[in-house]
N, CA, C and O atoms as a CHARMM CRD file, in Angstrom:
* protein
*
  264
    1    1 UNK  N     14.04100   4.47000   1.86900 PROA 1      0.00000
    2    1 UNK  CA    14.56500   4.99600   3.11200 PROA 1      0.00000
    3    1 UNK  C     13.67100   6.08500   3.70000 PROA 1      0.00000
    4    1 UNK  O     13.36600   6.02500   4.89100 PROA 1      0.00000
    5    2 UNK  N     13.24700   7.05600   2.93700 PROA 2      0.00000
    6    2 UNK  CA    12.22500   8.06900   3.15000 PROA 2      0.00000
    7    2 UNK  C     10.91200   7.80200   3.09700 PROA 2      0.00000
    8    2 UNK  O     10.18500   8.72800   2.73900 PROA 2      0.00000
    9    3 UNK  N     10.32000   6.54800   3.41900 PROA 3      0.00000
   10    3 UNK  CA     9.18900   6.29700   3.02700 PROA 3      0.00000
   11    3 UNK  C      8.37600   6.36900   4.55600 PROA 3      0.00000
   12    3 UNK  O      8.83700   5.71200   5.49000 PROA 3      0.00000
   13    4 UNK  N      7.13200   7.21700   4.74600 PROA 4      0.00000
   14    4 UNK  CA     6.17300   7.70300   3.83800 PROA 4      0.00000
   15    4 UNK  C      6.83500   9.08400   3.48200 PROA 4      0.00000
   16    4 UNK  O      6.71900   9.67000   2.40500 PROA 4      0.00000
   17    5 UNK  N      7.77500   9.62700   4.92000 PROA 5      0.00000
   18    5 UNK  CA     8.10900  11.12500   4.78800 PROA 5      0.00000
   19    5 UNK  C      9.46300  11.17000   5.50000 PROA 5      0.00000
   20    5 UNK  O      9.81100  10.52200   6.48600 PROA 5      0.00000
   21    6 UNK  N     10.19900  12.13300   4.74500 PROA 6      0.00000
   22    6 UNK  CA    11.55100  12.73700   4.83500 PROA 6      0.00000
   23    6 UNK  C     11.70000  13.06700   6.46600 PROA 6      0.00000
   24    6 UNK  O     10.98200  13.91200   7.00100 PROA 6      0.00000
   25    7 UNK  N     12.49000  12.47300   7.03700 PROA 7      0.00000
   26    7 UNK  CA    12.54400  13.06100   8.82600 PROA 7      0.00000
   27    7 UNK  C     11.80500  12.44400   9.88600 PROA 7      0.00000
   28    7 UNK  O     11.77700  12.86200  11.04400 PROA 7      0.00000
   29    8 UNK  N     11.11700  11.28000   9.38400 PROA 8      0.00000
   30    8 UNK  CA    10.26000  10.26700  10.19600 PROA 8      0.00000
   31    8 UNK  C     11.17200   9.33700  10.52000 PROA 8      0.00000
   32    8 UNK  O     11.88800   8.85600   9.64200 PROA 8      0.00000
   33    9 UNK  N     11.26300   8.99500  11.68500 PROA 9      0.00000
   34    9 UNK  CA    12.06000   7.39000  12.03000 PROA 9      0.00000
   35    9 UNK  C     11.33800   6.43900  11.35900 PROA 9      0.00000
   36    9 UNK  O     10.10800   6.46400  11.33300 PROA 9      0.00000
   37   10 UNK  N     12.12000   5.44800  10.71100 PROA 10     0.00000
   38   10 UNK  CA    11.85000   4.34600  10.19700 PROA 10     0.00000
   39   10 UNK  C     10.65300   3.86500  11.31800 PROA 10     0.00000
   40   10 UNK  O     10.81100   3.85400  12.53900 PROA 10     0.00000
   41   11 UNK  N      9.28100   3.42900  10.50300 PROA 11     0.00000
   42   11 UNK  CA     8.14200   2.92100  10.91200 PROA 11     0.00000
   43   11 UNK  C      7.33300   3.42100  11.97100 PROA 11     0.00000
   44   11 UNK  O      6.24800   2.98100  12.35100 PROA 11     0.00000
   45   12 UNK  N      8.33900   4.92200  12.64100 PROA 12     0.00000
   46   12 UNK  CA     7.35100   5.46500  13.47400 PROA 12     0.00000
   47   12 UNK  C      6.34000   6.70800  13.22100 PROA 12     0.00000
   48   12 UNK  O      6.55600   6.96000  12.03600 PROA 12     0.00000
   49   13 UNK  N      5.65600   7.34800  13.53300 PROA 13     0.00000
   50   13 UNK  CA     5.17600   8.33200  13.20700 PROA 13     0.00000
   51   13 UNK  C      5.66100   9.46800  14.55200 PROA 13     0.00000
   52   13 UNK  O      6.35700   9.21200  15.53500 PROA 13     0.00000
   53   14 UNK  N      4.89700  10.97700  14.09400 PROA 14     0.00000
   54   14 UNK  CA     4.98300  11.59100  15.56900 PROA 14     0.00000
   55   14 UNK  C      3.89800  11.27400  16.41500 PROA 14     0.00000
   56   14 UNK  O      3.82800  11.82000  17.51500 PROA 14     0.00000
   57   15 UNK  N      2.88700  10.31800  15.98400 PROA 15     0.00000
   58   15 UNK  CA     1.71500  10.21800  17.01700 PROA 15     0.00000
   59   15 UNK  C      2.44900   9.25700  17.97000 PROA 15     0.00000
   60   15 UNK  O      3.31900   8.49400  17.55000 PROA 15     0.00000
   61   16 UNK  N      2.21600   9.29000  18.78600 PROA 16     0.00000
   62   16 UNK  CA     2.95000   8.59500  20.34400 PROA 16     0.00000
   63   16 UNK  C      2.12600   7.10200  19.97300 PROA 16     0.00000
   64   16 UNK  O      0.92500   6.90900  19.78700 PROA 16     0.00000
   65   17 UNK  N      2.93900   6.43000  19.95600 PROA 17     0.00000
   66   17 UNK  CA     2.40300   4.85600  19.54400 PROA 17     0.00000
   67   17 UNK  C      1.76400   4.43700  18.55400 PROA 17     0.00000
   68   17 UNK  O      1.20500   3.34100  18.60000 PROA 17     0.00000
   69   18 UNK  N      1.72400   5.14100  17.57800 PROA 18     0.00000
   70   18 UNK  CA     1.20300   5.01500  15.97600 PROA 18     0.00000
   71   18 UNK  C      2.55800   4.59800  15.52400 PROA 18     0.00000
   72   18 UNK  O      3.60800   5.13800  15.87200 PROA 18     0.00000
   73   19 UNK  N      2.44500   3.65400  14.77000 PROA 19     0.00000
   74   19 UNK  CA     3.50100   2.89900  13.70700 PROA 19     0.00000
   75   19 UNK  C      2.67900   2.51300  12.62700 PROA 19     0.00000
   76   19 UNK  O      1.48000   2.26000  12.51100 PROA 19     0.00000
   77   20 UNK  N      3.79500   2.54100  11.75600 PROA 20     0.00000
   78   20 UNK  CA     3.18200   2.04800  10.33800 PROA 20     0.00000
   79   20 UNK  C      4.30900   1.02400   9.66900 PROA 20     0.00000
   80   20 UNK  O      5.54000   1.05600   9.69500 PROA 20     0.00000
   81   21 UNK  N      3.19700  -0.06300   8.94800 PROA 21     0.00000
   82   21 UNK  CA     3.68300  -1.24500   8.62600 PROA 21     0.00000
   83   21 UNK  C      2.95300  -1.38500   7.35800 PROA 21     0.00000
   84   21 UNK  O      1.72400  -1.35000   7.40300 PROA 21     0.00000
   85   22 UNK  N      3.78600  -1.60000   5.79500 PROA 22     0.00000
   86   22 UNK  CA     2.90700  -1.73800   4.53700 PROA 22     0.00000
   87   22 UNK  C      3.57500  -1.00900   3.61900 PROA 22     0.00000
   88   22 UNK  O      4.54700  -0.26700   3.76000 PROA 22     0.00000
   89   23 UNK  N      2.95300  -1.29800   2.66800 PROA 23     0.00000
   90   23 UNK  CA     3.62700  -0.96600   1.31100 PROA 23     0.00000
   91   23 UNK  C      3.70500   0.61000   1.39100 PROA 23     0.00000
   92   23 UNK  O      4.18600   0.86700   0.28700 PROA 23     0.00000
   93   24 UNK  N      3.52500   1.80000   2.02000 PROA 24     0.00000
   94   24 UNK  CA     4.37300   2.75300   2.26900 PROA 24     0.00000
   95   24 UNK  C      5.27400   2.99400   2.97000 PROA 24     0.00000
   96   24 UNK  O      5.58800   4.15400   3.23900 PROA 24     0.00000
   97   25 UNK  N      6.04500   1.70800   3.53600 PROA 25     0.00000
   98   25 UNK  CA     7.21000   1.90000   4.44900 PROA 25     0.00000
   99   25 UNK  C      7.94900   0.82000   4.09500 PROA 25     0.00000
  100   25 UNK  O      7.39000  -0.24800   3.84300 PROA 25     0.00000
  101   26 UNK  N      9.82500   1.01600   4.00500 PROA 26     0.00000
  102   26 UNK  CA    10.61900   0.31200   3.25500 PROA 26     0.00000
  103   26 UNK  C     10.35200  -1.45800   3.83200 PROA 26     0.00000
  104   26 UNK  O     10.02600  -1.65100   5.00300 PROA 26     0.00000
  105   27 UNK  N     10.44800  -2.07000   3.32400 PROA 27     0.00000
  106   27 UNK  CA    10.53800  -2.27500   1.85500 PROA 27     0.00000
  107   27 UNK  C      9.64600  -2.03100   0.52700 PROA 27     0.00000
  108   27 UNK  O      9.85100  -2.15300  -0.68100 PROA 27     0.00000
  109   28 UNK  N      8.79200  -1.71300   1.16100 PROA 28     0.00000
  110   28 UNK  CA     7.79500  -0.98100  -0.08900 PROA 28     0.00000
  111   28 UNK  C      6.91300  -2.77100  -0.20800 PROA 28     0.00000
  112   28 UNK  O      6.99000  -3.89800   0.28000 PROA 28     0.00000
  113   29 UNK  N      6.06700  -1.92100  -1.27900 PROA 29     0.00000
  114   29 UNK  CA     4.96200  -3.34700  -1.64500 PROA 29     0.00000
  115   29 UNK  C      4.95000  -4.54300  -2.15200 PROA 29     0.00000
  116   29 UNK  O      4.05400  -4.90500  -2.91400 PROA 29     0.00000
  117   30 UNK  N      6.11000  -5.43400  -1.73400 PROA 30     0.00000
  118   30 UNK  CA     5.67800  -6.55800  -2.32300 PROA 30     0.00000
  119   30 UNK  C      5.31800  -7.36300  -1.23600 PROA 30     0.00000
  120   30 UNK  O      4.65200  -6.80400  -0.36500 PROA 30     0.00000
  121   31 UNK  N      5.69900  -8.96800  -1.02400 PROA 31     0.00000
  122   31 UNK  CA     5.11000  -9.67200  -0.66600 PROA 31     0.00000
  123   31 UNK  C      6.10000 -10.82200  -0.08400 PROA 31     0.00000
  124   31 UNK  O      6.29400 -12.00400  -0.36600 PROA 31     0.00000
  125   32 UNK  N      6.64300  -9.88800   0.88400 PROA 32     0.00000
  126   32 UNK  CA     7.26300 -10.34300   1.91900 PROA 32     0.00000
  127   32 UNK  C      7.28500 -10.40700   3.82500 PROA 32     0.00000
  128   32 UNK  O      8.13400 -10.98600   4.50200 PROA 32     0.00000
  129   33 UNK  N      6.48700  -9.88900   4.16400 PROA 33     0.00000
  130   33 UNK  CA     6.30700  -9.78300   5.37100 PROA 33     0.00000
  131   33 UNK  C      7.49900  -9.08200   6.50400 PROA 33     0.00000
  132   33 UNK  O      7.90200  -9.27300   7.65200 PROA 33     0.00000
  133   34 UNK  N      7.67600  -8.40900   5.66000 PROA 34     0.00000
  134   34 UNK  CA     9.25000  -7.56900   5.68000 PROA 34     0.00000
  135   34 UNK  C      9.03100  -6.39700   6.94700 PROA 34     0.00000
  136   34 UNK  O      9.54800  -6.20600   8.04700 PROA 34     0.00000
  137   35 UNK  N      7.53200  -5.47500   5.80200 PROA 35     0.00000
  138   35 UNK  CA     7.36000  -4.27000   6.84600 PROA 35     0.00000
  139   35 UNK  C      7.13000  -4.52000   8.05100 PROA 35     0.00000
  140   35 UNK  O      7.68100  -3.92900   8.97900 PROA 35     0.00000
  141   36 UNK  N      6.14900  -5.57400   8.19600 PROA 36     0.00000
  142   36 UNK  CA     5.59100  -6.03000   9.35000 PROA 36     0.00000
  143   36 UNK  C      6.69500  -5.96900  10.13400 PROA 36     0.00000
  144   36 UNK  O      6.79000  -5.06000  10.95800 PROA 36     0.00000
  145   37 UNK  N      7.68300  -6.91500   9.99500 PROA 37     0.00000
  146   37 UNK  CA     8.70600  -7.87000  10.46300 PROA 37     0.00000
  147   37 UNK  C      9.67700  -6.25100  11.41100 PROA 37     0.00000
  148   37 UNK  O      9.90400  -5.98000  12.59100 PROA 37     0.00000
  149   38 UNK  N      9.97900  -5.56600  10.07200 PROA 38     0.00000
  150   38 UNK  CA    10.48900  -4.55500  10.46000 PROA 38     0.00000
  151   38 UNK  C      9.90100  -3.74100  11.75500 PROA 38     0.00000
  152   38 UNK  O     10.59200  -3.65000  12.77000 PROA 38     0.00000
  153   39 UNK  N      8.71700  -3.20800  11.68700 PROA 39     0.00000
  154   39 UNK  CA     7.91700  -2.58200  12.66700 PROA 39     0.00000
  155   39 UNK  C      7.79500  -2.84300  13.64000 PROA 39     0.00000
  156   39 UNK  O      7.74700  -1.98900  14.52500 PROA 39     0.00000
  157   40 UNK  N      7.64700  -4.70600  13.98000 PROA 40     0.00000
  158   40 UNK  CA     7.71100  -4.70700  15.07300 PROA 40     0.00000
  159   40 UNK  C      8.72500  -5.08700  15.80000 PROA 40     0.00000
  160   40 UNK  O      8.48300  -5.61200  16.88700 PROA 40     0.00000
  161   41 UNK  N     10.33800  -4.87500  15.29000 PROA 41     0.00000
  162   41 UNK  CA    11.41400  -4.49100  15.26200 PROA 41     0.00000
  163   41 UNK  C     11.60900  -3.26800  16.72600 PROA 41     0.00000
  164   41 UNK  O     12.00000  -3.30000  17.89300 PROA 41     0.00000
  165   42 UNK  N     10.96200  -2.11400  15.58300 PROA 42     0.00000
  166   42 UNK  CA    10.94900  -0.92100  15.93200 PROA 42     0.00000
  167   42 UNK  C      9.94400  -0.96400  17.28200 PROA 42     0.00000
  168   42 UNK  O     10.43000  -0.51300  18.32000 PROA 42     0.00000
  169   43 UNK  N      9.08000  -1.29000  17.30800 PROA 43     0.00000
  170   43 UNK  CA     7.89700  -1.47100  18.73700 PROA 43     0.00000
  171   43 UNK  C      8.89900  -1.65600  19.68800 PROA 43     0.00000
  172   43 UNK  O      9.43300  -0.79300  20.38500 PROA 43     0.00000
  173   44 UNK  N      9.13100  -2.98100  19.65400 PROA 44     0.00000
  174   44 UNK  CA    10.09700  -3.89800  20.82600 PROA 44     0.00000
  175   44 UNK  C     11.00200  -2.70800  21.05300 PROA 44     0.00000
  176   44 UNK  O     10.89100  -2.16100  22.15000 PROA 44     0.00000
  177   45 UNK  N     11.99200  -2.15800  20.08600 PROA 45     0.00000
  178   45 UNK  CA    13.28100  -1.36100  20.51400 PROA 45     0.00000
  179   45 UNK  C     12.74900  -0.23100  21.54900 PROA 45     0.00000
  180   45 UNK  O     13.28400  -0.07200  22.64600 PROA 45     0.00000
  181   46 UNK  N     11.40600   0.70700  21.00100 PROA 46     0.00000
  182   46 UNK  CA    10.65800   1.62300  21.60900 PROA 46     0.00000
  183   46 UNK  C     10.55000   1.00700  23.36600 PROA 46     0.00000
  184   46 UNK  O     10.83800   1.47300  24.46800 PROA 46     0.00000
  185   47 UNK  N     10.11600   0.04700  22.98000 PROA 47     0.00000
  186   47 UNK  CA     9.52100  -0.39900  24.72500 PROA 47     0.00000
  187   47 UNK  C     10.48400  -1.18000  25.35300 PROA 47     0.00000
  188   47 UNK  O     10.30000  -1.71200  26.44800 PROA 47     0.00000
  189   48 UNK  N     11.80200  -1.29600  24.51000 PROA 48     0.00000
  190   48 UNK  CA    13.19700  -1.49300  25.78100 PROA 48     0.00000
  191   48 UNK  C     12.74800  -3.29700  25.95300 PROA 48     0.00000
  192   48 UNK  O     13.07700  -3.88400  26.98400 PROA 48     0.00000
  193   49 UNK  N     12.22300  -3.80200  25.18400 PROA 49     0.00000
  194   49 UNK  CA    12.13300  -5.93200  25.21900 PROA 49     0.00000
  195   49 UNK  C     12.99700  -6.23300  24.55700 PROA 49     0.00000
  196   49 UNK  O     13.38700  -5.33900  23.80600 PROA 49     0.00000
  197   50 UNK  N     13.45900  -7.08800  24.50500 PROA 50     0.00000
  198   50 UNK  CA    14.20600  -7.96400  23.47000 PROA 50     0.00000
  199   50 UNK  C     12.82600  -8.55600  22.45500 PROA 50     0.00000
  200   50 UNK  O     11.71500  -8.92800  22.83400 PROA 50     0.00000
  201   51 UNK  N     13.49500  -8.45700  20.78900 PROA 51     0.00000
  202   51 UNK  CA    12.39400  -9.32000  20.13300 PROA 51     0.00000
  203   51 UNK  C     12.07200 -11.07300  20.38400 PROA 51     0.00000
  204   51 UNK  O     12.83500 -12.00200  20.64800 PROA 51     0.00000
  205   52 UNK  N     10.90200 -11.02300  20.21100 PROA 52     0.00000
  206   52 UNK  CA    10.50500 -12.46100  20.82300 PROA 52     0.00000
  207   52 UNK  C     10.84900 -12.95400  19.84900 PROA 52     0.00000
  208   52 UNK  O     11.92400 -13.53600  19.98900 PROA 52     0.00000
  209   53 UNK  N     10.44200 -13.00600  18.89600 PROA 53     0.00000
  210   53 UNK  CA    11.09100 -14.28000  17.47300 PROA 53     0.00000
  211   53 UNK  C     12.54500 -14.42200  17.26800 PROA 53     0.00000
  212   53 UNK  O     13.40400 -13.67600  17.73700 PROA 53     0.00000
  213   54 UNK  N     12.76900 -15.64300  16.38500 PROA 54     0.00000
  214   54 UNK  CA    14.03500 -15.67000  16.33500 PROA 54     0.00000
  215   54 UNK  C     14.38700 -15.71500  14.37800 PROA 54     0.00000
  216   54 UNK  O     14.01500 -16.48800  13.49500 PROA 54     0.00000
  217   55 UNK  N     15.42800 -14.24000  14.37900 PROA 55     0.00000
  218   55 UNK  CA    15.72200 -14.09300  13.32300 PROA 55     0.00000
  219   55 UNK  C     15.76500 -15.38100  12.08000 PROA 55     0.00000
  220   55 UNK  O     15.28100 -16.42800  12.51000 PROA 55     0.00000
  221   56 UNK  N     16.17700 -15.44400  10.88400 PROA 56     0.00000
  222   56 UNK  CA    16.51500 -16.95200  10.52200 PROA 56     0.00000
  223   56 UNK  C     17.31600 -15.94500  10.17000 PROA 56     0.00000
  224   56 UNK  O     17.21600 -14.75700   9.86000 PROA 56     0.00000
  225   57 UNK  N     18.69400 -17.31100  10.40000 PROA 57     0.00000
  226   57 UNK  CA    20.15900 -17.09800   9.89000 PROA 57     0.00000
  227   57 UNK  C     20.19300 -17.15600   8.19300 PROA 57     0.00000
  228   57 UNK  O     20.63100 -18.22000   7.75700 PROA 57     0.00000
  229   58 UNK  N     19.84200 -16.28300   7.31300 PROA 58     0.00000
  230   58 UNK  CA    19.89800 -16.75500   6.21600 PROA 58     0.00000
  231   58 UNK  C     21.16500 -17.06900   5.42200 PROA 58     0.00000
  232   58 UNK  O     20.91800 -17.32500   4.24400 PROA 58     0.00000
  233   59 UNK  N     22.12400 -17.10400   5.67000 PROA 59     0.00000
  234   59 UNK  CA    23.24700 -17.23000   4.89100 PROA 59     0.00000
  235   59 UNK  C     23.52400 -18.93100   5.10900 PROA 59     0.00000
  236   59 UNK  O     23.64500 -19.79700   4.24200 PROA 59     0.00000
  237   60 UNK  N     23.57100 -19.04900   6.55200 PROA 60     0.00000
  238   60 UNK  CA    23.33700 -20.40300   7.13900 PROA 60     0.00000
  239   60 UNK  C     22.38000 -21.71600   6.32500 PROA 60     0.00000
  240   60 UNK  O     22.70800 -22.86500   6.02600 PROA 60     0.00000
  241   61 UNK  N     20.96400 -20.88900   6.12300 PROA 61     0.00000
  242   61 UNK  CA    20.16900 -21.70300   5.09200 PROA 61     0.00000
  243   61 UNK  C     20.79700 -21.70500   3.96000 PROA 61     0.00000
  244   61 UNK  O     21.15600 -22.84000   3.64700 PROA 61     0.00000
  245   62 UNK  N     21.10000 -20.82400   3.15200 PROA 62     0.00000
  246   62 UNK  CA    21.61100 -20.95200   2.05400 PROA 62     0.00000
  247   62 UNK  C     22.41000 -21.54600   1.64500 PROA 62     0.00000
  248   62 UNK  O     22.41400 -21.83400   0.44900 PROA 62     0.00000
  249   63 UNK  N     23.69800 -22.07900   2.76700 PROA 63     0.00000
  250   63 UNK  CA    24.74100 -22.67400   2.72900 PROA 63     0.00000
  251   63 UNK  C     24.14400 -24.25900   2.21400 PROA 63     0.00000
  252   63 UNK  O     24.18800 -24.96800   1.20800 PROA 63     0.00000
  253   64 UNK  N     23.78300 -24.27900   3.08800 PROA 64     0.00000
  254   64 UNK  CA    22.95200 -26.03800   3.22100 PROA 64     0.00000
  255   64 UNK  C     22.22400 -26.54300   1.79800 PROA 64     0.00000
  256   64 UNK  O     21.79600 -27.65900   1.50000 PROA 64     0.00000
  257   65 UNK  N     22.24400 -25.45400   1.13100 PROA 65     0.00000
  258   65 UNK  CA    21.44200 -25.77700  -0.70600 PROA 65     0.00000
  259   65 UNK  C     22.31800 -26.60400  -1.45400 PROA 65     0.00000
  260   65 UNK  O     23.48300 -26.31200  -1.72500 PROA 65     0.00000
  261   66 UNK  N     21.67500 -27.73800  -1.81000 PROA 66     0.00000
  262   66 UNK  CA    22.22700 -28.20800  -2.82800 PROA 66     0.00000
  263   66 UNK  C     23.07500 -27.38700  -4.22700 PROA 66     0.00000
  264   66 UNK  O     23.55400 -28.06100  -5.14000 PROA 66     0.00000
C-alpha cells in the first residue's frame, strides 16, 4: 500500500506527470502486468478519459472452468 513512500498517491509521484509503474509499486515484483495495468489506471483518472481497455470479468472466466 505504501510503496515506494508513505503519503504518495498510489502510482503518482509529486513531479507533475511522473508516475511510476514496477516492482516498487503495489503489487510489488512479480510477473503480472498488474503495475503497469494499475498506472495507467491512475494516468486516465488524472486526465479525466475513460480507460480504453476493457477490464476482464474475472469471476465470469472462472465460472466457465471445467
Amino acid at each position: 500500500m505504501n510503496r515506494p513512500v508513505t503519503g504518495w498517491r498510489p502510482y503518482r509521484t509529486p513531479v507533475p506527470c511522473l508516475y511510476l509503474c514496477g516492482s516498487c509499486t503495489h503489487p510489488g515484483g512479480n510477473i503480472t502486468g498488474l503495475p503497469g495495468h494499475n498506472a495507467a489506471a491512475a494516468i486516465a483518472e488524472d486526465l479525466g478519459i475513460a480507460p480504453w481497455w476493457n477490464p476482464l470479468n474475472l469471476e465470469a472466466l472462472w465460472s466457465r472452468l471445467p
